[in-house]
C-alpha positions in Angstrom: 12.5 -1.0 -12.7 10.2 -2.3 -15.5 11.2 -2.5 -19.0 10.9 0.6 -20.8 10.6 2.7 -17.4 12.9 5.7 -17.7 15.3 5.6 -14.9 13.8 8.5 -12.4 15.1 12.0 -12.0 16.7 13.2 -8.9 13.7 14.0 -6.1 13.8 17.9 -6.0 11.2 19.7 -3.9 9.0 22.6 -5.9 8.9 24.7 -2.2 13.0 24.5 -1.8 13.4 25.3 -5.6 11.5 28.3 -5.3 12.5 29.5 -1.8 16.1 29.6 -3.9 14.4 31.8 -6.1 12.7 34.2 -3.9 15.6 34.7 -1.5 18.1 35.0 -4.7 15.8 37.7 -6.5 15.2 39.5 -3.0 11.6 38.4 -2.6 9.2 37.7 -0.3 9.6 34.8 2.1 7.9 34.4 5.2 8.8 31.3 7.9 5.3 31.2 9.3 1.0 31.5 7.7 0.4 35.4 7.8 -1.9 37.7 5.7 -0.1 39.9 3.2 -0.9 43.2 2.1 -3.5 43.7 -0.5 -1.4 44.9 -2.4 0.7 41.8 -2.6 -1.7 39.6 -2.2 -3.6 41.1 -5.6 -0.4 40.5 -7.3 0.3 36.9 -6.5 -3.3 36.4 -7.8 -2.6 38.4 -11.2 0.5 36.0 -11.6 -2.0 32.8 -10.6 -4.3 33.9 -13.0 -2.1 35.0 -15.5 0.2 31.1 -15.9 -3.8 29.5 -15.4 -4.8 31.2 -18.7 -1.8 30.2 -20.2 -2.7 26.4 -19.3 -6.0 26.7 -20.3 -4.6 28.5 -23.9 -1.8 25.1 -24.7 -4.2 22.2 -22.7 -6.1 22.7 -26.1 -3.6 23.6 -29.1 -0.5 21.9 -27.4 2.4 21.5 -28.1 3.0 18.7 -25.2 6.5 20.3 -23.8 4.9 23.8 -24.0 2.2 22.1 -22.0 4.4 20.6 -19.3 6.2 24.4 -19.1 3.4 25.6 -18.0 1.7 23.3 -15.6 5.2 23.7 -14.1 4.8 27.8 -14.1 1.6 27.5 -12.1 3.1 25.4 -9.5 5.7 27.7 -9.3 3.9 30.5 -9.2 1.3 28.7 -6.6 4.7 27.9 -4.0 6.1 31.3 -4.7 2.6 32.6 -3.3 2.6 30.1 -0.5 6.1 30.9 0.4 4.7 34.6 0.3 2.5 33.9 2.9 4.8 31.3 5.1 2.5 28.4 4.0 4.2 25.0 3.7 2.3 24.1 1.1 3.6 20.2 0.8 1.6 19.9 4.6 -1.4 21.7 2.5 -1.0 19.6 -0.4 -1.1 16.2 1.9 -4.5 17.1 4.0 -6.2 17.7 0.6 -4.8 14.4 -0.6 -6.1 12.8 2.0 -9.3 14.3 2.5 -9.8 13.5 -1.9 -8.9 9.5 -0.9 -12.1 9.9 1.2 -14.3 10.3 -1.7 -13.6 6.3 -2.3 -15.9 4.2 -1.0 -15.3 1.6 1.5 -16.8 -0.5 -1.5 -13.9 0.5 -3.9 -17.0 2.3 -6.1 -16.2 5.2 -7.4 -18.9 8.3 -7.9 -18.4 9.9 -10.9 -19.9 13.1 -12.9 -21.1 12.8 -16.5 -17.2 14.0 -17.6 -15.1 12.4 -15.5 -14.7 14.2 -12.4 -14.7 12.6 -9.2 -17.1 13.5 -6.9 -17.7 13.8 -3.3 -19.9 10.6 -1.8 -21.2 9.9 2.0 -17.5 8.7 3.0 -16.0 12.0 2.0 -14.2 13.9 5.0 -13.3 17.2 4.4 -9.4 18.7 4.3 -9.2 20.8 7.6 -6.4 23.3 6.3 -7.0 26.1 9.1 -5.5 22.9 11.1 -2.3 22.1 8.9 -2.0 26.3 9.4 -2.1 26.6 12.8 0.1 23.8 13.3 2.9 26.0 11.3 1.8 28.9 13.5 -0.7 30.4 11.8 -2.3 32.5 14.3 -6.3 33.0 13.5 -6.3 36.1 15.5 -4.3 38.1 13.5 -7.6 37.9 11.0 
C-alpha cells in the first residue's frame, strides 16, 4: 500500500446488497431478463429520475458526503431496477466497460469534446447488451 493510501474497505457487491433489500422489504426480484408491467416499470423510472435530480441538485451546491449519498442512491436505485427485471447488471456494466475502452486508439490518443467528454473514434466497438441478456436468458421473443 502507498503512503497515505487508506487501507481498503471490505469488497461488497451493490447487486447482493440490494437483492438483501428487495427480498427483506418483500419486493421484486426476478432470476432471469423479463419485461415488467408498465406499471412497475414507470415507477422504477420515477425513483431513477427522482435520486438523478437529486445528483444534479448537490453535484453543484455540495456538500461532498451529501454528494457521495446520493451517487450511491442512484446506483441503488439503478440495481434495485435491474434486479426488478432479472438483469445482472455487473455482466451489463462489464460489456459497456469494454465497449468505452474501445474509444482509445491503438495510438494511445484520446478524442475529446470541447468539455471533456470522451468521445467515440473509428476504433470504437459498440456494447452488445441484447447479447450479455440472452446469455442470462433473456428471451427476445417474449417482446
Amino acid at each position: 500500500m502507498r503512503p497515505g493510501t487508506p487501507p481498503s474497505a471490505p469488497s461488497v457487491s451493490p447487486a447482493g446488497l440490494v437483492r438483501e433489500f428487495h427480498r427483506a422489504f418483500g419486493l421484486e426480484t426476478r432470476a432471469t431478463p423479463a419485461e415488467v408491467s408498465p406499471k412497475l416499470a414507470a415507477h422504477r423510472g420515477e425513483l431513477l429520475a427522482e435520486e438523478a435530480a437529486e445528483v444534479a441538485e448537490v453535484a453543484v451546491t455540495g456538500p461532498l458526503d451529501r454528494l457521495a449519498h446520493e451517487l450511491a442512491d442512484v446506483v441503488y436505485v439503478a440495481y434495485g431496477t435491474a434486479l426488478v427485471h432479472g438483469i445482472d447488471l455487473d455482466e451489463v456494466i462489464a460489456e459497456i466497460h469494454r465497449a468505452n475502452m474501445t474509444k482509445l486508439g491503438p495510438d494511445g490518443l484520446v478524442a475529446r469534446r470541447a468539455d471533456g467528454k470522451v468521445l467515440k473514434g473509428d476504433h470504437y466497438r459498440a456494447p452488445d447488451v441484447g447479447a450479455v441478456l440472452r446469455r442470462q436468458g433473456w428471451n427476445t421473443a417474449e417482446r
